[in-house]
Backbone bond lengths (Angstrom), bond angles and torsions (degrees), N, CA, C in turn:
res aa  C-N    CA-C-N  psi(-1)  N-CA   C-N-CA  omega(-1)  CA-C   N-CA-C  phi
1 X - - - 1.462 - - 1.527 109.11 -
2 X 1.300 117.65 139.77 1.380 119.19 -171.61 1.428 119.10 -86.33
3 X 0.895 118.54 143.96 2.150 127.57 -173.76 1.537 100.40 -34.08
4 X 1.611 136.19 -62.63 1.384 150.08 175.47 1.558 103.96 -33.57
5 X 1.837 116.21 -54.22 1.464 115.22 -166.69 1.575 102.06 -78.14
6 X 1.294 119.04 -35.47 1.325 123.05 -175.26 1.996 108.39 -62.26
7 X 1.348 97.20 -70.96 1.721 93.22 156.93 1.433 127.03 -18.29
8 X 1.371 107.53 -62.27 1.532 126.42 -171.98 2.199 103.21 -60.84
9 X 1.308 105.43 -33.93 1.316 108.81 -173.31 1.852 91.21 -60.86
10 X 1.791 88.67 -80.31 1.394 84.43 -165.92 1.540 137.20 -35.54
11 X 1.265 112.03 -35.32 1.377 132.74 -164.83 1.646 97.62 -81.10
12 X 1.560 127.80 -18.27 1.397 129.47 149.04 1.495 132.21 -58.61
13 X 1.515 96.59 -54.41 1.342 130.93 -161.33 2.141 85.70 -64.66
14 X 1.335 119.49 -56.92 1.673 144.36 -175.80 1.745 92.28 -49.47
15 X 1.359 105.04 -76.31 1.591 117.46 -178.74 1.618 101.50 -34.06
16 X 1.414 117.09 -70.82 1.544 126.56 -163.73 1.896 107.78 -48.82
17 X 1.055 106.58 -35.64 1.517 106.41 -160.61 1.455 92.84 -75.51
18 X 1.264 116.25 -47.64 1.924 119.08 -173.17 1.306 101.98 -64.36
19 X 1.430 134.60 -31.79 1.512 132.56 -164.54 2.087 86.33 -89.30
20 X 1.312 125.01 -48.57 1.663 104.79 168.56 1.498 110.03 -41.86
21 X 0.969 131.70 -53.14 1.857 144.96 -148.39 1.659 85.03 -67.55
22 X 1.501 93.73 -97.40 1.578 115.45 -177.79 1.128 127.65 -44.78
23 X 1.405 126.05 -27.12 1.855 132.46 -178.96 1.897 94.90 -70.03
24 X 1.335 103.50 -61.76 2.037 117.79 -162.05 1.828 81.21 -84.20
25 X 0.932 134.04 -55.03 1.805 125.80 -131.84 1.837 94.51 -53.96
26 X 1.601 98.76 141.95 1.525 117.07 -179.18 1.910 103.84 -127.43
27 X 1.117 114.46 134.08 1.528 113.54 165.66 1.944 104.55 -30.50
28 X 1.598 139.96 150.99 0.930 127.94 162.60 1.510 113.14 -177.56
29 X 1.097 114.56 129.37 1.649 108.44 -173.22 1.491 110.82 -62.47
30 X 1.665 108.19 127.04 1.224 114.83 -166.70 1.302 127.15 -125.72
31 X 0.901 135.00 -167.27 1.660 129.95 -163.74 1.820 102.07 -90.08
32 X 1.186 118.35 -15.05 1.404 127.04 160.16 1.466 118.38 -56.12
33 X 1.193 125.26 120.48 1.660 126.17 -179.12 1.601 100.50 -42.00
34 X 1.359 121.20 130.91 1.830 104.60 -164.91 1.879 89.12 -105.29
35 X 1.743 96.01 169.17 1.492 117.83 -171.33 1.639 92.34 -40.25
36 X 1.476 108.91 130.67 1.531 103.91 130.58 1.832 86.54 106.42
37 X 0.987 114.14 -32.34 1.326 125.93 -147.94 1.934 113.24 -66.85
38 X 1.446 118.56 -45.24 1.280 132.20 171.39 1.981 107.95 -84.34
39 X 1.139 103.17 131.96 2.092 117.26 169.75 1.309 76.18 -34.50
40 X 1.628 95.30 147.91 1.776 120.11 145.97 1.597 114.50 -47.41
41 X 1.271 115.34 -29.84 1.590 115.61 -173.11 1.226 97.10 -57.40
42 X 1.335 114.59 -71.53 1.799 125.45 -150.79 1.765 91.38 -62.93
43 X 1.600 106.97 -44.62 1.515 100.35 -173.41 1.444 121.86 -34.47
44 X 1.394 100.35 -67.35 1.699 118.70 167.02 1.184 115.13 -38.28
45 X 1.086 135.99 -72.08 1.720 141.69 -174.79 1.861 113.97 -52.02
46 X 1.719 91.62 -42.28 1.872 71.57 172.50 1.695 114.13 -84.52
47 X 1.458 109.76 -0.27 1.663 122.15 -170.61 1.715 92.33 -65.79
48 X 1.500 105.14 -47.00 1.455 122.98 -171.15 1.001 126.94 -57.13
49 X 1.798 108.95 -38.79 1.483 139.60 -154.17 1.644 96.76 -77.94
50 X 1.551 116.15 -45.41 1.779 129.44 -144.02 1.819 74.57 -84.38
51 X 1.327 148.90 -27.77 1.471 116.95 -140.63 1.542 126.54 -82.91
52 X 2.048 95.90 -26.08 1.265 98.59 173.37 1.623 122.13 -40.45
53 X 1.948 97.78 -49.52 1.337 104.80 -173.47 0.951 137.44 -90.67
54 X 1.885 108.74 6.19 1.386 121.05 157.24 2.378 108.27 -62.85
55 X 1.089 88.39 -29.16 1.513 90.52 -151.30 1.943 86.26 -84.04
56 X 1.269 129.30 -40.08 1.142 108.53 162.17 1.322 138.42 -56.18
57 X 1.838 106.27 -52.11 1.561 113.58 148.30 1.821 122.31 5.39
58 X 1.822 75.71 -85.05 1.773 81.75 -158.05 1.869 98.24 -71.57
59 X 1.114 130.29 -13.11 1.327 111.67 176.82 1.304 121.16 -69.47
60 X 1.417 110.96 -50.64 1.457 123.08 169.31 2.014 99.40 -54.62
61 X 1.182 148.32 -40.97 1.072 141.64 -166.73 2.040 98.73 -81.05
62 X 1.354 108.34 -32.02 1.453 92.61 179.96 1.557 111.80 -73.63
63 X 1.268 114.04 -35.28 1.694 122.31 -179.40 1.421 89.97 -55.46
64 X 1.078 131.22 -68.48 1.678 128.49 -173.51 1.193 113.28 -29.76
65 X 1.528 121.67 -57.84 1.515 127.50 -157.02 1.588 100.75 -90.42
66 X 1.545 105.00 -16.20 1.790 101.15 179.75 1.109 108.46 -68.67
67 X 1.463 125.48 -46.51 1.429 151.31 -130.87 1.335 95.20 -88.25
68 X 1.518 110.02 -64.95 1.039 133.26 -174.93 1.301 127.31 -111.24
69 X 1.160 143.18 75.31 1.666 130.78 -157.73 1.998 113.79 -87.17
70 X 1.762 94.84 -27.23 1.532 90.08 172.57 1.795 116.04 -71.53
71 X 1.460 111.97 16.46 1.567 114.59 157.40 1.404 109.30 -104.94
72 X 1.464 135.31 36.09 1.178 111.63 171.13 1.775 92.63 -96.66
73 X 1.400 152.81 6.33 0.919 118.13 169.65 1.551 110.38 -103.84
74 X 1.040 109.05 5.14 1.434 108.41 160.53 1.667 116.45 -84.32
75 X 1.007 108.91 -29.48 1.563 96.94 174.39 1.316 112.45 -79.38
76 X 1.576 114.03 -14.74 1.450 101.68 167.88 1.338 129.88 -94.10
77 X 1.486 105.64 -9.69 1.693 115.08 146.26 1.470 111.80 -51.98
78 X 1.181 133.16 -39.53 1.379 129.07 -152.78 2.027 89.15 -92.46
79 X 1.260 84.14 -34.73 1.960 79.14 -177.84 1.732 108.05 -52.65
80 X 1.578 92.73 -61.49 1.853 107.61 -166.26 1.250 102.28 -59.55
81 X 1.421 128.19 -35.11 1.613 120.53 171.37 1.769 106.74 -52.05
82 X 1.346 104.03 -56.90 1.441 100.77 -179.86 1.725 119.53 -34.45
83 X 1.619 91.56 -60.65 1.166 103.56 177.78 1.577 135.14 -45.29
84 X 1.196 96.76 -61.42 1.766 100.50 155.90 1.368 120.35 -53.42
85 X 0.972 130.65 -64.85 1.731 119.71 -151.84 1.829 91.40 -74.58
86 X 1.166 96.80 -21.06 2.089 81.65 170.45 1.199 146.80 -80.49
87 X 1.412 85.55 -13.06 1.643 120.75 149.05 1.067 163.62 -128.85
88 X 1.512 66.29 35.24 1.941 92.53 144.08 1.087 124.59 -91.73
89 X 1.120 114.83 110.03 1.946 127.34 -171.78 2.075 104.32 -81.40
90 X 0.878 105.53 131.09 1.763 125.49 171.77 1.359 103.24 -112.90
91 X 1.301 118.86 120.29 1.701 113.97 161.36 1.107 105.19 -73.66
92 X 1.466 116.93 134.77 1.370 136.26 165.43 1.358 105.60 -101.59
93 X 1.711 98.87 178.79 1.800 106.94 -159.76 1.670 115.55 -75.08
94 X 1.909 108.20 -2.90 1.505 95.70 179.01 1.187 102.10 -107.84
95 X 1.339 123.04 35.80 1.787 128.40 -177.51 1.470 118.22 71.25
96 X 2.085 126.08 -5.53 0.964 97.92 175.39 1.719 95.20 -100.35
97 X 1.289 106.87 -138.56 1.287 98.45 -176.97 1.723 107.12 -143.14
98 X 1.686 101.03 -178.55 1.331 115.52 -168.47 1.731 118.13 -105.70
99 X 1.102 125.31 -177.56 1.839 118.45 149.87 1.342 98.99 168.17
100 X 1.303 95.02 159.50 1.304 135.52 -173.76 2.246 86.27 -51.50
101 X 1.433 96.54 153.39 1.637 92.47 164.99 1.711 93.77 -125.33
102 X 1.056 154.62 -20.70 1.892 130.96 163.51 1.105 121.88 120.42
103 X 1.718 103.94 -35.05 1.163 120.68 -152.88 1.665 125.30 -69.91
104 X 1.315 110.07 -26.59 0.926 117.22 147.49 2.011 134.21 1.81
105 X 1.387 83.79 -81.82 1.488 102.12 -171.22 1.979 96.03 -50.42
106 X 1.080 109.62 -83.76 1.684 121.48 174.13 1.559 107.93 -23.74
107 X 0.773 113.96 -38.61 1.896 119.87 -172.09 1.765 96.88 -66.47
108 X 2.002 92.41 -59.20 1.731 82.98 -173.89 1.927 108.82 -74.02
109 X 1.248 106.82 -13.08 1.759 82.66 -172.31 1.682 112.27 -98.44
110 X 1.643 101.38 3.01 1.549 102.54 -165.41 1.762 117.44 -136.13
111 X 1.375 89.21 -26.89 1.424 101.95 -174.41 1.716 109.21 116.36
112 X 1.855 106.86 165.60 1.393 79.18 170.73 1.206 112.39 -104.20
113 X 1.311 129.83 23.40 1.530 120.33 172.43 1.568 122.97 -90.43
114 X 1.210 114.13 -15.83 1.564 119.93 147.90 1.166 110.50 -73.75
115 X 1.698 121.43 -40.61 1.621 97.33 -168.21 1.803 110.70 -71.16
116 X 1.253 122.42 -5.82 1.432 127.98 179.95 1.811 97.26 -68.92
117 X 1.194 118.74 -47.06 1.442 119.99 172.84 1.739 100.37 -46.49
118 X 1.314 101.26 -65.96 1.298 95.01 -164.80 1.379 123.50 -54.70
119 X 1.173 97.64 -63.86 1.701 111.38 166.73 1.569 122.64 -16.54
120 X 1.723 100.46 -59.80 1.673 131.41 166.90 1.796 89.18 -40.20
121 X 1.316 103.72 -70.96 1.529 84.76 -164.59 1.316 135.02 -64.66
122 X 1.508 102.06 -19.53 1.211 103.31 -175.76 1.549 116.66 -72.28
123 X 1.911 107.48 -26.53 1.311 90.33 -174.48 1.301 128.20 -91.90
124 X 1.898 86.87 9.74 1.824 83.62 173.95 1.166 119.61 -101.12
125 X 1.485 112.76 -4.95 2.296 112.58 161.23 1.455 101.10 -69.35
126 X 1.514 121.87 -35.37 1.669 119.78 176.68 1.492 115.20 -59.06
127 X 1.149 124.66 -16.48 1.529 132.58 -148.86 1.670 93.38 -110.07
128 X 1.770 115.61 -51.82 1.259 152.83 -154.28 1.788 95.38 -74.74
129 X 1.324 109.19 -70.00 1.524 119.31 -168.34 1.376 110.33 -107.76
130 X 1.070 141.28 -22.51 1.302 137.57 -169.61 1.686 115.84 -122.54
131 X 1.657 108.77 3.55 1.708 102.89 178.96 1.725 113.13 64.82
132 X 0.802 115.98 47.58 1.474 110.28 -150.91 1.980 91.12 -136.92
133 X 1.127 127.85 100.96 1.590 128.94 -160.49 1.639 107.76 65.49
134 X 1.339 102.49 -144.12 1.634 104.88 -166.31 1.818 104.62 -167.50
135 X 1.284 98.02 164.65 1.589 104.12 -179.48 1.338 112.55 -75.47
136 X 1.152 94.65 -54.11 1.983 97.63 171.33 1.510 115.30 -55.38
137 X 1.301 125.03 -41.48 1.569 126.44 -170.23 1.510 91.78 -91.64
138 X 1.157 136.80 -0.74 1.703 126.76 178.01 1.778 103.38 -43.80
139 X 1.128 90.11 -46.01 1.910 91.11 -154.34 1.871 92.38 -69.89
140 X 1.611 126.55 -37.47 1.136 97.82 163.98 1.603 157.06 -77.57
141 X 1.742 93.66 -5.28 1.205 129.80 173.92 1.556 122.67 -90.71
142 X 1.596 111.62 1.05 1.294 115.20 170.02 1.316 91.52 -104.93
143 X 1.724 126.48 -48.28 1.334 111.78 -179.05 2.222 130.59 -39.57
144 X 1.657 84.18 -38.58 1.507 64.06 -170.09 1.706 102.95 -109.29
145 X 1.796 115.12 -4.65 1.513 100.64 153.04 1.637 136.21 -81.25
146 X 1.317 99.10 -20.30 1.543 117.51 -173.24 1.577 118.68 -102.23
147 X 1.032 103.14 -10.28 1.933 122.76 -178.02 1.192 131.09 -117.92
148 X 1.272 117.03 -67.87 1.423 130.41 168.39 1.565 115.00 -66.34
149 X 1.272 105.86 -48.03 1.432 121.51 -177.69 1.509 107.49 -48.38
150 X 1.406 126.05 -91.06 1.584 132.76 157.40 1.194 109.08 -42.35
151 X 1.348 165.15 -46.29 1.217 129.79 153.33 1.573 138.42 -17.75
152 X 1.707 104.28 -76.83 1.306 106.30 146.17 1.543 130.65 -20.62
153 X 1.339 107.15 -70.44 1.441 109.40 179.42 1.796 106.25 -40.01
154 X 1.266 78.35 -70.79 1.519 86.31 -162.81 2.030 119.49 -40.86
155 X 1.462 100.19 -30.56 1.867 110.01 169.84 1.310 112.30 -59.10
156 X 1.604 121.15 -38.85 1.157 122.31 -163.41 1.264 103.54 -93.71
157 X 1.943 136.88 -32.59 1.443 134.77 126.87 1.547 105.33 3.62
158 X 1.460 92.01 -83.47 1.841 102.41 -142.50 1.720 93.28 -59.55
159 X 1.422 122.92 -32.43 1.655 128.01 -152.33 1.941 88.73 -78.74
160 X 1.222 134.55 -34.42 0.955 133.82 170.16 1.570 128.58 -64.25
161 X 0.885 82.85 -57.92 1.752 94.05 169.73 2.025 119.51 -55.06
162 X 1.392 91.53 -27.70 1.516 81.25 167.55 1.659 110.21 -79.31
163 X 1.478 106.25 4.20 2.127 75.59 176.32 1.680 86.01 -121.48
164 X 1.468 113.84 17.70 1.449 113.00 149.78 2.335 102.91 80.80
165 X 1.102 83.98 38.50 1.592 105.50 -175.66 2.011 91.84 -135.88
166 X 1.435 83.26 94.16 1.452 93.78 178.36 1.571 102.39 -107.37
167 X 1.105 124.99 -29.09 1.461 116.17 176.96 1.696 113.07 -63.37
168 X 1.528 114.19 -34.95 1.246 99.74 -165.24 1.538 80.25 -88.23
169 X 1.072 166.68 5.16 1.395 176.25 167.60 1.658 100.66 -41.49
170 X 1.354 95.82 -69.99 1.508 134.19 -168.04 1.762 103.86 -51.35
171 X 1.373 100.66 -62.91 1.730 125.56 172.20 1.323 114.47 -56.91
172 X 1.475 125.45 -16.40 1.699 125.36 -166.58 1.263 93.13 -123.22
173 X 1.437 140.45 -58.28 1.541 140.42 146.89 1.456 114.47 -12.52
174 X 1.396 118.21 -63.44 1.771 117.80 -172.43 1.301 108.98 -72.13
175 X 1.469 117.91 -46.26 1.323 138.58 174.43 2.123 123.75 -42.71
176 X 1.182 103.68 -45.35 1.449 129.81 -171.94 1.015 121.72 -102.23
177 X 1.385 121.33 -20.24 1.632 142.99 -149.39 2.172 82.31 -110.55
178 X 1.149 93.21 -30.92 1.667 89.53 -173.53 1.626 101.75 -107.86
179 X 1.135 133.43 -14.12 1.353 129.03 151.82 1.348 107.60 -77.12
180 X 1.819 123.62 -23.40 2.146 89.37 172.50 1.642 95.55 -88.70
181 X 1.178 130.11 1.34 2.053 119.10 178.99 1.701 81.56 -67.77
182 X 1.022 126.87 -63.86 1.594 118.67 -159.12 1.319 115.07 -63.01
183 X 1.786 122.90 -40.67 1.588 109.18 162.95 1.723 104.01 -41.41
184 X 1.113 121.23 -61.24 1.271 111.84 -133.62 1.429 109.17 -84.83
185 X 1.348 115.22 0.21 1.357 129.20 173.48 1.903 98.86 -68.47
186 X 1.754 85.82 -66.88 1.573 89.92 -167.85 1.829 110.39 -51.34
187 X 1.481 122.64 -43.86 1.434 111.90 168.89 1.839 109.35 -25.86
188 X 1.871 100.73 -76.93 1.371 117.62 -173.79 1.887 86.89 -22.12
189 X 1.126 97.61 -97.48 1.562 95.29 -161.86 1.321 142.45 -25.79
190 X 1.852 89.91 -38.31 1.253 70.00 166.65 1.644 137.62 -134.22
191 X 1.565 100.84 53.05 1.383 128.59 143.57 1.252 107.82 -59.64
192 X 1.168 110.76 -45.55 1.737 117.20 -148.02 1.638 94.75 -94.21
193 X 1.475 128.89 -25.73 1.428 122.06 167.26 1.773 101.83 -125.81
194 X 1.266 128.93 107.94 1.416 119.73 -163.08 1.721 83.72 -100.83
195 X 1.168 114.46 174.45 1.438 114.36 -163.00 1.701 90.78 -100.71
196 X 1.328 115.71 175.62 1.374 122.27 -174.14 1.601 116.58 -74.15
197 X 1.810 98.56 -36.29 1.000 110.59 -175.76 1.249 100.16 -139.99
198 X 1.246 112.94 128.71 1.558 134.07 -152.04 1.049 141.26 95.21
199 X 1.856 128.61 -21.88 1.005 162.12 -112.00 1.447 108.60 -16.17
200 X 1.331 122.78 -113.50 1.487 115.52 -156.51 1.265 104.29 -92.20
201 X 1.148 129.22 8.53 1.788 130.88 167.86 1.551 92.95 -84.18
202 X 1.226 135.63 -55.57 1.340 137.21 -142.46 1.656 91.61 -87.10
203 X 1.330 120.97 -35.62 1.256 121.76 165.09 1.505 127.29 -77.21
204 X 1.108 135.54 3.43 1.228 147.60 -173.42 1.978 93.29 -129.64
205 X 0.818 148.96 17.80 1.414 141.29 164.23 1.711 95.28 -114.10
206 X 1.427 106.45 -50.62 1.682 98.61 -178.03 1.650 114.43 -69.54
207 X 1.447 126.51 -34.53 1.655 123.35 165.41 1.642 90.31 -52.94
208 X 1.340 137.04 -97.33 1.123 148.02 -156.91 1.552 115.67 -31.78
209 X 1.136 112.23 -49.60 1.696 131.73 180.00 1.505 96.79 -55.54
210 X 1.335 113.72 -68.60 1.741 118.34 173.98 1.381 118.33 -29.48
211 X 1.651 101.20 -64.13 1.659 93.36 -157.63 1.837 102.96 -82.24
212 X 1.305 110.64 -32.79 1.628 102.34 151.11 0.925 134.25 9.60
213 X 1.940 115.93 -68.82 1.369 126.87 -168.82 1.354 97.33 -75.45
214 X 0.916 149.73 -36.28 1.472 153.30 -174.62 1.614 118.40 -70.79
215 X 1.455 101.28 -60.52 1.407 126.97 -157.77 1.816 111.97 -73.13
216 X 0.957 99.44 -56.65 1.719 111.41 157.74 1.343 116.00 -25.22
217 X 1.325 134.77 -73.48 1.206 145.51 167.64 1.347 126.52 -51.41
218 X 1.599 102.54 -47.44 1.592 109.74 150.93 1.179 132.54 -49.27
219 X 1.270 113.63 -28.21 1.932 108.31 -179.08 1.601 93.92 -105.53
220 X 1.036 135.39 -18.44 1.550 101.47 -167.57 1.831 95.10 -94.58
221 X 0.947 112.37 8.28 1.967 127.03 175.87 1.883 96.70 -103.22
222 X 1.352 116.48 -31.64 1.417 102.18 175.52 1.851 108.18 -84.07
223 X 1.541 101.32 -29.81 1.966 100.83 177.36 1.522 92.95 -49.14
224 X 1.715 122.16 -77.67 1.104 109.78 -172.98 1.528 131.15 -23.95
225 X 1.818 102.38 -67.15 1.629 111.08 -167.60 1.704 105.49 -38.04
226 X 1.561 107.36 -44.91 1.354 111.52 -167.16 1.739 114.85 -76.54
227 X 1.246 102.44 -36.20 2.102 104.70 160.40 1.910 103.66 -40.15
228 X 1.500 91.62 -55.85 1.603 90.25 -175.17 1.049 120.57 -52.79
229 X 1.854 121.61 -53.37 1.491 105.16 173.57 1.361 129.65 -62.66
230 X 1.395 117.50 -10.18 1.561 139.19 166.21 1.421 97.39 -33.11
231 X 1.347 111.23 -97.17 1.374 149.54 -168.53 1.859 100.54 -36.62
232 X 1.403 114.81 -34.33 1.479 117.93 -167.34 1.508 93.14 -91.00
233 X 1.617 123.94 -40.16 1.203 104.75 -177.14 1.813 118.64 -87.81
234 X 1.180 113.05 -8.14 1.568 117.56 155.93 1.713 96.79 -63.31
235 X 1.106 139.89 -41.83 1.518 111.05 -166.82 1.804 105.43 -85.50
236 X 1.523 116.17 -38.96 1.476 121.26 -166.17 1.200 111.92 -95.34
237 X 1.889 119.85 -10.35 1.434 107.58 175.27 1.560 99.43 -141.76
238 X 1.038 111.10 64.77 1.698 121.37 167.80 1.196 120.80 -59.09
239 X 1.252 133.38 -56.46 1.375 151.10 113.48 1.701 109.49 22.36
240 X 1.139 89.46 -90.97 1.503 93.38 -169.95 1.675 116.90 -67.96
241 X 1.638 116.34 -18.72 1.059 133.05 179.06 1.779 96.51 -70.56
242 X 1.152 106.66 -52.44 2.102 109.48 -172.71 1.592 88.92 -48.10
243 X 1.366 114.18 -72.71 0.936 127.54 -161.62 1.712 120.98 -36.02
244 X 1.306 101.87 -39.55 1.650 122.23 173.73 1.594 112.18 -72.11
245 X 0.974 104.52 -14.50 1.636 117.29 -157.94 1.877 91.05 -96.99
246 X 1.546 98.47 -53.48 1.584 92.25 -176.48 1.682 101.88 -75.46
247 X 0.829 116.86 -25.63 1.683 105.63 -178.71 1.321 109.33 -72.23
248 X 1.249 132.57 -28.34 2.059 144.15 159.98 1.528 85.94 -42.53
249 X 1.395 125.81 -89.87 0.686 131.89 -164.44 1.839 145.05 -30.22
250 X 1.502 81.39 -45.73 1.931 94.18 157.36 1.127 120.08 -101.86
251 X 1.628 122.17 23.44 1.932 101.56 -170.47 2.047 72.09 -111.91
C-alpha cells in the first residue's frame, strides 16, 4: 500500500474517533474525579505530584517529533484513541459511571512518558468541553490515567515481549494498565474520604468493589479493541511502525 493510502487511513481512522466523541458526547458524571470534588489539600499535592513527569513527558515527546516528524500523525492517532474510548461513559451500579481509559495503545507505540503528555491532554479537552473530570482534580486524574496507568501497561508490555508474545503483550498491557487507573483512583479517594469506620481500607474496598462490577469487563473489551487497532496499524502503517521500532532502538 502506498504512503498517500496509508495517510488517507489514518487521517480517517483520527477524523472517525472525534466525530464518535463530539457528534453523541453529552455533559455526564464520569469515572474522572469530577470538578470541585477532592479538599484543596489532596488537590495541590497530586497538582505537585504529576510535574516531574510532565517535564520528562514533553522532552521525550519533542525528541520524537524532532527526530522523527513523519510520526506526528501517529501520535495523534494514539491521542484521539485516548480520547474516545475515555469518553465513553457506561452507567455503573452507583449511577455514576465507568470507561475505558486508551492508554494502552500510546504506551505500546511510544512509551509511557509521552503517553502522560497525551493522556494530560486529553483529560483536559474532557474536563474543558465535555464536563468530564475537573480542573482542580486534573493533577489527580492525570496521575492515575496518564502515569500509573501507562506505566503499568508498559511493565507488563516489556515482561511479555521477552518470551516474544507481543500480541498477548498488547491485550494484558491495555487490559491491566486500565484496571491499575481504577485502583488508584479508588486509593485517591479514599485517602481523601476515609470511611468512619474502617478508615481508608474500608473506604478503598467500597470505591474499588463498585467500579469492579463495571470496570473488569471494560478493560479486558478495551485489551481487545486495542489488539484490533494493533493488527490494522501493522497492515496500514508499517512504515511508520519500522520507523518507531528503529527510533526504540537508539534512544
Amino acid at each position: 500500500m502506498s504512503k498517500n493510502h496509508r495517510m488517507i487511513h489514518l487521517i480517517a481512522m483520527i477524523g472517525l474517533t472525534f466525530y464518535l466523541v463530539i457528534g453523541a458526547a453529552t455533559p455526564a458524571q464520569a469515572m474522572h474525579i469530577m470538578e470541585g470534588f477532592l479538599p484543596i489539600t489532596w488537590a495541590i499535592f497530586w497538582w505537585v505530584l504529576i510535574i516531574p513527569f510532565w517535564v520528562i513527558g514533553f522532552q521525550k515527546l519533542t525528541k520524537i517529533t524532532r527526530n522523527n516528524p513523519e510520526l506526528k500523525l501517529l501520535i495523534a492517532l494514539a491521542g484521539a484513541f485516548t480520547f474516545v474510548l475515555s469518553a465513553l461513559k457506561i452507567p455503573s451500579v452507583t449511577g455514576s459511571c465507568s470507561h475505558p481509559t486508551g492508554t494502552g495503545l500510546g504506551v505500546v507505540l511510544f512509551g509511557p512518558s509521552v503517553m502522560t503528555v497525551l493522556g494530560s491532554l486529553v483529560l483536559l479537552f474532557q474536563a474543558v468541553l465535555l464536563a468530564h473530570g475537573g480542573l482542580t482534580t486534573l493533577g489527580a486524574n492525570v496521575f492515575s490515567m496518564a502515569i500509573v496507568g501507562p506505566w503499568v501497561a508498559y511493565g507488563i508490555y516489556q515482561l511479555f515481549c521477552q518470551f516474544n508474545q507481543q500480541k498477548l503483550g498488547i491485550f494484558f498491557a491495555a487490559a491491566l494498565g486500565s484496571l491499575a487507573t481504577y485502583l488508584i483512583t479508588s486509593i485517591q479517594l479514599a485517602v481523601a474520604f476515609p470511611a468512619a469506620s474502617g478508615g481508608v481500607m474500608a473506604s478503598f474496598i467500597k470505591f474499588a468493589g463498585i467500579f469492579a462490577v463495571t470496570q473488569i469487563p471494560l478493560s479486558i473489551s478495551e485489551g481487545l479493541l486495542t489488539l484490533v487497532v494493533w493488527n490494522w496499524l501493522e497492515s496500514y502503517a508499517s512504515e511508520e511502525l519500522q520507523t518507531l521500532k528503529i527510533g526504540k532502538a537508539n534512544s
